[in-house]
DSSP file (Angstrom, degrees, kcal/mol; ACC not computed):
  #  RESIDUE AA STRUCTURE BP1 BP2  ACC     N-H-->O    O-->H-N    N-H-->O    O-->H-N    TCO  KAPPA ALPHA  PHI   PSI    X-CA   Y-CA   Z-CA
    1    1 A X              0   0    0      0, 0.0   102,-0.0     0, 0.0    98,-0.0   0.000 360.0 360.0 360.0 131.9  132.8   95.5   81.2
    2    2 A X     >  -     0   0    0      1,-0.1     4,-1.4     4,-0.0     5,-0.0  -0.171 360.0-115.1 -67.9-178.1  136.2   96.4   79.8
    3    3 A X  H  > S+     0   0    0      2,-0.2     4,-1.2     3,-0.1    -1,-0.1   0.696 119.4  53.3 -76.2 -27.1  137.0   98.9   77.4
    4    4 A X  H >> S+     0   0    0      2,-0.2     4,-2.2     3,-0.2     3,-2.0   0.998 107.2  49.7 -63.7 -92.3  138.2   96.1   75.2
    5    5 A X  H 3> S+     0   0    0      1,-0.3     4,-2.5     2,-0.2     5,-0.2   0.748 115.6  45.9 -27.6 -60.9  134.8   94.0   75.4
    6    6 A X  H 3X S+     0   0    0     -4,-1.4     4,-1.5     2,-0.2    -1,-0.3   0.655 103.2  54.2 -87.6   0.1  133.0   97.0   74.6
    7    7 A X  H <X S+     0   0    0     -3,-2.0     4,-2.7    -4,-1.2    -2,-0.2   0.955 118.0  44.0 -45.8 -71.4  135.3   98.0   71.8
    8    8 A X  H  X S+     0   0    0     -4,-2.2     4,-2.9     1,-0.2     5,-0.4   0.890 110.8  56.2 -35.6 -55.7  134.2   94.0   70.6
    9    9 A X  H  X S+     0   0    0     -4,-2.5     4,-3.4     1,-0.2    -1,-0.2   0.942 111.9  37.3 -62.5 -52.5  130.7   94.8   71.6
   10   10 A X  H  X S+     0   0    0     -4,-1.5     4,-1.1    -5,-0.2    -1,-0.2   0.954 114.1  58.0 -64.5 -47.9  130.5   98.0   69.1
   11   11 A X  H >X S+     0   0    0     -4,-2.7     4,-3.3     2,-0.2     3,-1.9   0.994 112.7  39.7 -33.1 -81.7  132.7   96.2   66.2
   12   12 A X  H 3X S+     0   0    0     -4,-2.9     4,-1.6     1,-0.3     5,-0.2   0.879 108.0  55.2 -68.3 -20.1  130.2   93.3   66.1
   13   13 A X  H 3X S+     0   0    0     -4,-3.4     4,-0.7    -5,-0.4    -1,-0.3   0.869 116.8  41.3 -66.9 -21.3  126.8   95.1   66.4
   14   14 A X  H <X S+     0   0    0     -3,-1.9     4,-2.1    -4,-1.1     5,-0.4   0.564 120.6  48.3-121.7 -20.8  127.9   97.5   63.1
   15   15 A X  H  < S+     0   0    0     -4,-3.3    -2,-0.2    -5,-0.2    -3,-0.1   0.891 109.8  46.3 -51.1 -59.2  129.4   94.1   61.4
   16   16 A X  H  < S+     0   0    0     -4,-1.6    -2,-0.2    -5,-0.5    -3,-0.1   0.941 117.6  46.8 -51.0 -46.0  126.6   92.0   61.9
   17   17 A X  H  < S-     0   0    0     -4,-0.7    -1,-0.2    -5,-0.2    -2,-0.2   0.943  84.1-158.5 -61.1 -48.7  124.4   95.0   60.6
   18   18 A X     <  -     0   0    0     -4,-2.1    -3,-0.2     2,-0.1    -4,-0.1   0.925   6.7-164.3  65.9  65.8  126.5   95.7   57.6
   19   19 A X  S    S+     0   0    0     -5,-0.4    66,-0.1     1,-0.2    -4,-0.1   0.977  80.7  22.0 -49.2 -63.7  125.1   99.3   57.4
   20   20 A X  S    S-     0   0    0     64,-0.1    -1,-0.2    56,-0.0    -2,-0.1   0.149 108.7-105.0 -86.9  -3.3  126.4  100.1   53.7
   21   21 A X  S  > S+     0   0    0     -4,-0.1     4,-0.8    50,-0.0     6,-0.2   0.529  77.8 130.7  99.9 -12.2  127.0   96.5   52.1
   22   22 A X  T >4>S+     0   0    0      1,-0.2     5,-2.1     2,-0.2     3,-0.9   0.967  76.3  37.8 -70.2 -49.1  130.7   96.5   52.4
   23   23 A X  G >45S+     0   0    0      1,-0.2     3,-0.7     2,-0.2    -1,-0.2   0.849 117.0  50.3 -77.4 -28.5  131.2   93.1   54.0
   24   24 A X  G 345S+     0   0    0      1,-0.3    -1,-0.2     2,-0.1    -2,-0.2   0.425 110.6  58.2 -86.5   7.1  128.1   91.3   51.9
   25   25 A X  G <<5S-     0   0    0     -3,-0.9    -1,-0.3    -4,-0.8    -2,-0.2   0.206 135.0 -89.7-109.9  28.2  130.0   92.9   48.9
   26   26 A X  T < 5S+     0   0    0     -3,-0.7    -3,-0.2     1,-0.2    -4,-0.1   0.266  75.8 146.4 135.3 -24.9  133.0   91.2   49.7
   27   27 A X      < -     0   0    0     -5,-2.1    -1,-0.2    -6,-0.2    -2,-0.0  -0.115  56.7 -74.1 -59.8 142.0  135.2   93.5   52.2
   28   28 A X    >   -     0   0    0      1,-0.2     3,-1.0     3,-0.1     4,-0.2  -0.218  30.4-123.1 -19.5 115.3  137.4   92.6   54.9
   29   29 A X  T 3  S+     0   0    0      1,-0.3     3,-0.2     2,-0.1    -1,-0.2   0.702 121.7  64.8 -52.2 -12.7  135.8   91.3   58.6
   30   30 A X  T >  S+     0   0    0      1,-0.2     3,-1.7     2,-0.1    -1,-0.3   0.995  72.1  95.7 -73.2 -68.5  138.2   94.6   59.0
   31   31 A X  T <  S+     0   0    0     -3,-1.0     3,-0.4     1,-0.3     4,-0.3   0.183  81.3  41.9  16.6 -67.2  136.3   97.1   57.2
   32   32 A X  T 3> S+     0   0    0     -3,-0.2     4,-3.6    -4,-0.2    -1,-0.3   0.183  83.9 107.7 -86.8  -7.7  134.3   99.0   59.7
   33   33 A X  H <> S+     0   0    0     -3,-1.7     4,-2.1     2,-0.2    -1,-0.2   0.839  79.0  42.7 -74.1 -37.1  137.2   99.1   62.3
   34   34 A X  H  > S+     0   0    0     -3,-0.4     4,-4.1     2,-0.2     5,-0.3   0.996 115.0  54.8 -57.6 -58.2  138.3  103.0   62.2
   35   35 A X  H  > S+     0   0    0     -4,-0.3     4,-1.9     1,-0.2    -2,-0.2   0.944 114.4  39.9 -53.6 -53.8  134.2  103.9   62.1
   36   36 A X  H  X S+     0   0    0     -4,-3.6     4,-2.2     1,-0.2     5,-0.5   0.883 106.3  61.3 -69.0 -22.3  133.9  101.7   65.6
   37   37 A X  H  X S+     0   0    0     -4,-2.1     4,-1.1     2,-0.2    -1,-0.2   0.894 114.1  40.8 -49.2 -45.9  137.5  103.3   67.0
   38   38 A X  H  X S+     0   0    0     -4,-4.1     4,-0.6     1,-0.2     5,-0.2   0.968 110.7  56.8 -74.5 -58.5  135.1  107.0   66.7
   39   39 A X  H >X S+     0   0    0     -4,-1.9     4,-2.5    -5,-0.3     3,-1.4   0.978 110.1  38.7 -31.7 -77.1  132.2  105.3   68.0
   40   40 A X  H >< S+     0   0    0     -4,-2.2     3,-0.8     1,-0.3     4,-0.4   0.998 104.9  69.6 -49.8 -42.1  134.1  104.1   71.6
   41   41 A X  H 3< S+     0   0    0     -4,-1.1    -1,-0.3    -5,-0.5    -2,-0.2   0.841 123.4   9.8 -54.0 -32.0  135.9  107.6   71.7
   42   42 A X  H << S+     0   0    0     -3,-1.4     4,-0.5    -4,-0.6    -1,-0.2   0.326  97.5 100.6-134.3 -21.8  132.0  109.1   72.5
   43   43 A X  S X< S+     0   0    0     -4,-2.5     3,-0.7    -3,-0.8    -2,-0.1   0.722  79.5  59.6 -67.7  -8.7  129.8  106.2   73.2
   44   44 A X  T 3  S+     0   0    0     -4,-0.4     2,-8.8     1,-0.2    -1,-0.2   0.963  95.9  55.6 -89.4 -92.3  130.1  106.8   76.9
   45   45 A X  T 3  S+     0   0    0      2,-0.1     2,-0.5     0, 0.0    -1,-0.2   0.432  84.5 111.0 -78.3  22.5  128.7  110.1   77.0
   46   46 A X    <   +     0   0    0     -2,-8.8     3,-0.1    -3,-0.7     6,-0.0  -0.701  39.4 176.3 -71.3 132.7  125.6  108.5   75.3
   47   47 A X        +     0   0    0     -2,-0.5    -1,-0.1     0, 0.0     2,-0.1   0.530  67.5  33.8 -99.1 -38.0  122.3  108.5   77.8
   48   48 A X  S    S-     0   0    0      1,-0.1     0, 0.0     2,-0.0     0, 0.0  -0.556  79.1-118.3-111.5-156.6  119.6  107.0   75.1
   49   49 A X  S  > S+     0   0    0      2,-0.2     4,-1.7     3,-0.1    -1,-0.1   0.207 115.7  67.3 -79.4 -23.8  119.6  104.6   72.2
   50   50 A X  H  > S+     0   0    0      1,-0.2     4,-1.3     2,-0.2     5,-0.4   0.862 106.7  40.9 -92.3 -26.2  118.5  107.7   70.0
   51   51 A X  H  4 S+     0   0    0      2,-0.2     4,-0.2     1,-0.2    -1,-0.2   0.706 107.9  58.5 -82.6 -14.4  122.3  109.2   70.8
   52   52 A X  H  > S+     0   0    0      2,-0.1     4,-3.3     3,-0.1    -2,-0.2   0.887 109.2  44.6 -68.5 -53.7  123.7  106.2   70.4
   53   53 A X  H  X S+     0   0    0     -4,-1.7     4,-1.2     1,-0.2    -2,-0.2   0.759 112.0  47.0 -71.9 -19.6  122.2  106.3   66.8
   54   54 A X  H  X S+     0   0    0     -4,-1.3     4,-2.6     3,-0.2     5,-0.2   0.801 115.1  53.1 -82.1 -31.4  123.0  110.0   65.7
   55   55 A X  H  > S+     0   0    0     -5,-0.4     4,-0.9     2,-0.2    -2,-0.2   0.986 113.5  39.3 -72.3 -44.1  126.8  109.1   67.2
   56   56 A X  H >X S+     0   0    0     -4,-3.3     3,-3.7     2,-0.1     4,-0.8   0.913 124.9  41.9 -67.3 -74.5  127.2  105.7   64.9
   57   57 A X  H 3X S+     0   0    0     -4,-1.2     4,-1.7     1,-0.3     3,-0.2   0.798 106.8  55.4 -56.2 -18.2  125.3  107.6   61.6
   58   58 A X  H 3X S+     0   0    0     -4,-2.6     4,-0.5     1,-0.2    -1,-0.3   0.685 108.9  53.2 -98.2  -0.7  126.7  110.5   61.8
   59   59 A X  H <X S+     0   0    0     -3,-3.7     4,-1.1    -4,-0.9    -2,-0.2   0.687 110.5  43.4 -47.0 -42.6  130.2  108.5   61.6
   60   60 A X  H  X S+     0   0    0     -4,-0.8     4,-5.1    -3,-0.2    -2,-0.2   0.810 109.4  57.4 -93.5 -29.4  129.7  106.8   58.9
   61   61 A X  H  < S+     0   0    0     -4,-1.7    21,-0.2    -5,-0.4    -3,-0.2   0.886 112.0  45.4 -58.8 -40.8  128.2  109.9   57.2
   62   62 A X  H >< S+     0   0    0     -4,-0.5     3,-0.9    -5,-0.2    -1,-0.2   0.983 122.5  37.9 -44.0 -63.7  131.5  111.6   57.9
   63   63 A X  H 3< S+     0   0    0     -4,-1.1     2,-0.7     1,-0.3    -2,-0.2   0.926 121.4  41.7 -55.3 -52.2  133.6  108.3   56.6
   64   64 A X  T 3<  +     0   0    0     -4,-5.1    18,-2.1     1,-0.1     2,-0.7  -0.296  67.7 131.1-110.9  56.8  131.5  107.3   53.8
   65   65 A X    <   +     0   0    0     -3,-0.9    16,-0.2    -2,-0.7    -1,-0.1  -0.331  28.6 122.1 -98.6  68.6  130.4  110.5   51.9
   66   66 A X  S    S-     0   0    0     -2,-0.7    -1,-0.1     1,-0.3    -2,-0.0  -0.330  74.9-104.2-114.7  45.6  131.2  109.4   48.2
   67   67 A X  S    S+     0   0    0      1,-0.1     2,-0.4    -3,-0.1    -1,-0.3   0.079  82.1   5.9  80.0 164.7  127.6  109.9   46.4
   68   68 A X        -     0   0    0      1,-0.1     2,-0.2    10,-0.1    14,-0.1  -0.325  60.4-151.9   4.5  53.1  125.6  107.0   45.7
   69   69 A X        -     0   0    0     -2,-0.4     2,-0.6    12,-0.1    -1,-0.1  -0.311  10.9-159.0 -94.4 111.6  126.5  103.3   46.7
   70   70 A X        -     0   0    0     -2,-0.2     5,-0.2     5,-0.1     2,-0.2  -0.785   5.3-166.9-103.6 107.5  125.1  100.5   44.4
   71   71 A X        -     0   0    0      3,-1.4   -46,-0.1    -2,-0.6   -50,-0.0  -0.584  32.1-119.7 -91.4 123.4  124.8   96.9   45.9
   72   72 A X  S    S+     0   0    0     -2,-0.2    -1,-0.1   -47,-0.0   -47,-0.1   0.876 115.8  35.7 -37.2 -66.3  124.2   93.8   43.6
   73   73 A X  S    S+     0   0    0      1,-0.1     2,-0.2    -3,-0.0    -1,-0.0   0.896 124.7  21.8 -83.1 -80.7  120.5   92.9   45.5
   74   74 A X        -     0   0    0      1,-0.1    -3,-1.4     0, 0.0    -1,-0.1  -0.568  61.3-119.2-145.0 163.2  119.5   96.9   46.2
   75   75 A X        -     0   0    0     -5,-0.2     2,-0.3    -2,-0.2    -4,-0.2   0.309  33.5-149.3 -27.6 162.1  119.5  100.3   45.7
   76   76 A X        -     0   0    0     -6,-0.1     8,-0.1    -2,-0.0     2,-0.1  -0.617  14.6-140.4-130.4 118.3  120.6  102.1   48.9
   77   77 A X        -     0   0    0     -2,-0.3     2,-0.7     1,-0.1     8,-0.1  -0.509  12.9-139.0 -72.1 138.1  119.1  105.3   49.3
   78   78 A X        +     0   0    0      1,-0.2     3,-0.2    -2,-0.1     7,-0.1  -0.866  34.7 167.8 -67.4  91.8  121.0  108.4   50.5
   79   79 A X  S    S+     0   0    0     -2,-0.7     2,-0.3     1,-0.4    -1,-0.2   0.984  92.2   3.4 -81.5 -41.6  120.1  110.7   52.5
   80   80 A X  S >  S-     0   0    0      4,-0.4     3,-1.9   -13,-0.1    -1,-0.4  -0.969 113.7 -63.9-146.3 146.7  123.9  112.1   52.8
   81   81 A X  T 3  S-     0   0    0     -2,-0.3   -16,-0.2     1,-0.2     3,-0.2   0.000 104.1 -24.7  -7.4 -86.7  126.5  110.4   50.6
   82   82 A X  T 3  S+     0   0    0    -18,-2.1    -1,-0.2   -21,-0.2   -17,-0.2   0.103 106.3  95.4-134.1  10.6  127.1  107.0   51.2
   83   83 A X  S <  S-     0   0    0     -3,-1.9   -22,-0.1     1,-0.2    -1,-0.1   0.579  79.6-136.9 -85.0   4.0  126.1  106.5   55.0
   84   84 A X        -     0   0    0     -4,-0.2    -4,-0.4    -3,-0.2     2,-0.3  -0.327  46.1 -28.0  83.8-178.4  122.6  105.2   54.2
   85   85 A X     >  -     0   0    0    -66,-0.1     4,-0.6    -7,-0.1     3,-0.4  -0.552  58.4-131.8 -90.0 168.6  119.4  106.0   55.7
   86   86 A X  T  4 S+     0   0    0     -2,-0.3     4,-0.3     1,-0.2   -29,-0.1   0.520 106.5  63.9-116.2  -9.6  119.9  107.0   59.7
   87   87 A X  T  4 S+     0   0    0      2,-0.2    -1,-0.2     1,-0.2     4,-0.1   0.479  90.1  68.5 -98.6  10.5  116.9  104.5   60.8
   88   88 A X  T >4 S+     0   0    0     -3,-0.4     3,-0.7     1,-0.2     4,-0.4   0.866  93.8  64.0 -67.2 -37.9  119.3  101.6   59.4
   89   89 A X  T 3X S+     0   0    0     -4,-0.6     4,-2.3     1,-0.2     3,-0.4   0.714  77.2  82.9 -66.4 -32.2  121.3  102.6   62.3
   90   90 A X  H 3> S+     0   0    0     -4,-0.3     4,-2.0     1,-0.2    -1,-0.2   0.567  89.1  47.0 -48.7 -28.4  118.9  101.7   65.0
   91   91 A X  H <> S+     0   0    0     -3,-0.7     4,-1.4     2,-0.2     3,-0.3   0.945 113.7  53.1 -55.0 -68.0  119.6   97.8   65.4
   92   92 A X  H  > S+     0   0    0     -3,-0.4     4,-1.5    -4,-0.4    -2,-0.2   0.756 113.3  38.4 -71.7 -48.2  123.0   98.9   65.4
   93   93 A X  H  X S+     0   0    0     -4,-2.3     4,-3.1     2,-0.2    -1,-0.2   0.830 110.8  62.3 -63.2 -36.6  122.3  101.6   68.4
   94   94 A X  H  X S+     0   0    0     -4,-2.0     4,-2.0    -3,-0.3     5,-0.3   0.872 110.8  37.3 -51.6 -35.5  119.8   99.2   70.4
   95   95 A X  H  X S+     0   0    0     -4,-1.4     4,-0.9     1,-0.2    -1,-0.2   0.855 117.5  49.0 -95.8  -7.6  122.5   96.5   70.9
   96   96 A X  H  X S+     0   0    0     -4,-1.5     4,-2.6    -5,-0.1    -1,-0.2   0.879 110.9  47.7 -94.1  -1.2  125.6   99.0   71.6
   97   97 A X  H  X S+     0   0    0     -4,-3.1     4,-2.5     2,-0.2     5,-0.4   0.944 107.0  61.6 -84.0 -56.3  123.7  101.2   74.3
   98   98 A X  H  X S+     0   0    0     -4,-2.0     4,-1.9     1,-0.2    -1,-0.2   0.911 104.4  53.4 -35.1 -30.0  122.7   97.6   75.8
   99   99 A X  H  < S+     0   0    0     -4,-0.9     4,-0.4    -5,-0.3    -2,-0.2   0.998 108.4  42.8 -36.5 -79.0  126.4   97.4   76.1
  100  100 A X  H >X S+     0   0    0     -4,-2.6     3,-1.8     1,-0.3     4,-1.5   0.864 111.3  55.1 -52.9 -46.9  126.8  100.4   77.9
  101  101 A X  H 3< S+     0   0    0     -4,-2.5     3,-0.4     1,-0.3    -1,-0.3   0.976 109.8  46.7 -64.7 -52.6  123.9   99.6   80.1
  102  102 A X  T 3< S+     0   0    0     -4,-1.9    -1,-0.3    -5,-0.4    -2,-0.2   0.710 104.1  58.0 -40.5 -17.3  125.4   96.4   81.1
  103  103 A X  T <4        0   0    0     -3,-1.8    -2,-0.2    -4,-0.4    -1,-0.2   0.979 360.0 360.0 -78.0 -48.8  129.1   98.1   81.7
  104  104 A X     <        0   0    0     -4,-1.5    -1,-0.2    -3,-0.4    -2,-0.2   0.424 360.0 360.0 -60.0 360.0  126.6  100.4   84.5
């Protein structure tokens, strides 16, 4: 797999999830594109799905720390600002370490 394809691959698993809401409140297909550019710089030197997941949340926990985020249909709980809760991230982690494993 190129670097390109799995650039794609890491875009759409954290689109499709929509961690924070941004794209089902309205936001650009764009949105998410810096947090998956930090994501490729590291996803390689991931070995599980559970490093996969500290390496996406603790991206967006960098990116998104502005306090509270309120979504017409819910709540979103915090743990630290505005990245969500860090087992939202798991979906996200399952399908880009299947990536990786496929590049192998």
């Amino acid at each position: 797999m190129t670097n390109d394809k799995l650039f794609d691959k890491i875009r759409s698993a954290i689109n499709e999830q929509d961690p924070i809401g941004l794209l089902e409140g309205g936001a650009p297909k764009t949105e998410y594109e810096n947090e998956a550019k930090k994501v490729m710089q590291s996803v390689c030197a991931c070995s599980s799905v559970k490093e996969v997941q500290d390496l996406v949340y603790n991206t967006f926990v960098q990116q998104f720390e502005f306090g509270r985020k309120l979504h017409s249909k819910r709540r979103y709980h915090i743990d630290k600002g505005g990245a969500g809760k860090k087992e939202d991230y798991k979906r996200i982690a399952e399908q880009i370490y299947e990536a990786l494993s496929d590049q192998s």
